[in-house]
VODO-398248 format. One record per residue (C-alpha): x, y, z; residue in one letter. Coordinates in steps of 0.25 Angstrom, whole numbers, plus 5000, padded with zeros to 4 digits. Layout:
BEGIN
XYZA/...
***
This chain:
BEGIN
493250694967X/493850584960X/495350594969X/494550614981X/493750504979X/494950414973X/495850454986X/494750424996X/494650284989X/496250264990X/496350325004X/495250235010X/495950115003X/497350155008X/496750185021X/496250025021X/497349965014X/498350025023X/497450005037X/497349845032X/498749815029X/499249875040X/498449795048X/498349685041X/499249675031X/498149635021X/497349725010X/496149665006X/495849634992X/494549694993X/495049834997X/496149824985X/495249784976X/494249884980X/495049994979X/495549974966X/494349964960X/493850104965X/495250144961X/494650094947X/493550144949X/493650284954X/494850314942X/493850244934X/492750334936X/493350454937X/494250464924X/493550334916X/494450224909X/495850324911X/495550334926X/495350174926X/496550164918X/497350244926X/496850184939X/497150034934X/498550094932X/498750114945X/498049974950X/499049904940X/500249984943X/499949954958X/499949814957X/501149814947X/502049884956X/501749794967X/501549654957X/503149614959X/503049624974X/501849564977X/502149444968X/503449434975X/502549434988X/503349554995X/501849624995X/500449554995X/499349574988X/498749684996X/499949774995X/499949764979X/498349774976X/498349914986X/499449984977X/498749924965X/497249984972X/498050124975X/498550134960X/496950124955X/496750244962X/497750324958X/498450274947X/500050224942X/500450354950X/499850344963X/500150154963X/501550204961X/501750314970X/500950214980X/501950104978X/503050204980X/502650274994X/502050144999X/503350064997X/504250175004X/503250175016X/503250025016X/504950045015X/504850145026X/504050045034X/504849925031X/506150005037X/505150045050X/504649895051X/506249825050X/506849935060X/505649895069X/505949755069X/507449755068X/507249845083X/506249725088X/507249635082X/508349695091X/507449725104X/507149575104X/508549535106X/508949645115X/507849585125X/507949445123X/509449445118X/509149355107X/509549345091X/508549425082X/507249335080X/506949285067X/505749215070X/504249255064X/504049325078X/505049445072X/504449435058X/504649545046X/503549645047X/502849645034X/502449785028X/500949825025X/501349865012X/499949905006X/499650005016X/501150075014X/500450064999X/499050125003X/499850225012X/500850245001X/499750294993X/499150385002X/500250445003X/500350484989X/499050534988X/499450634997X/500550664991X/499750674977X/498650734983X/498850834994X/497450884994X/497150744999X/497650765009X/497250905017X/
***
């Protein structure tokens, strides 16, 4: 009961995270924050202070690994606290396995978006005949990092947890 109830929580989340940044390359703070603290809570309530611990090792992991960046301003706010909600649900393990499948499907994204754009860059000056634009009409594509994260993590679950998935 407890996995079941702790996946249904994290794909629900995931499933709005993802739908959000992609659409509006915002998280809110509300659903973040939310879904930590029924990560919290659920680990809480299901293992006592261990499962607590455990699920605030995660939450703290998340946002270490993503702490540098964000401060950096490479990521916002919304990318760091959805790793950091993710790993209250399912631990260290499951924040870093995130963190790794998210970050190679943004890398695989990142290498789709710069193709795409180098070929709009060249279609533009075979038709008008002109040098490559520079201007903010041809601006860098920006990534929705959070929901690579929140798919990232639905991808280990399934991975984790088969069953899940049939």
């Amino acid at each position: 009961m407890y996995r079941f109830v702790c996946v249904a929580c994290l794909l629900g989340f995931s499933a709005a995270a993802t739908t959000l940044d992609f659409w509006r390359r915002r998280i809110p703070n509300a659903l973040t924050l939310g879904a930590a603290l029924i990560g919290l809570g659920v680990n809480l309530a299901w293992k006592g202070i261990p499962g607590l611990l455990f699920s605030l090792k995660g939450l703290a992991l998340g946002v270490g690994i993503l702490l540098v960046p964000f401060a950096l301003r490479w990521i916002g706010g919304g990318d760091l606290k959805t790793l950091a909600a993710l790993g209250s649900f399912g631990g260290p393990v499951l924040a870093w396995t995130t963190f790794l499948a998210g970050s190679t499907l943004a890398g695989m994204l990142a290498v789709i978006l710069l193709l795409l754009v180098k070929l709009r860059r060249k279609a533009s000056c075979v038709e008008t005949g002109a040098l490559p634009e520079t201007s903010s009409a041809m601006a860098k594509p920006t990534l929705p990092y959070g929901a690579l994260l929140s798919l990232g993590g639905c991808l280990v679950l399934a991975l984790r947890f088969p069953s899940l998935v049939s």
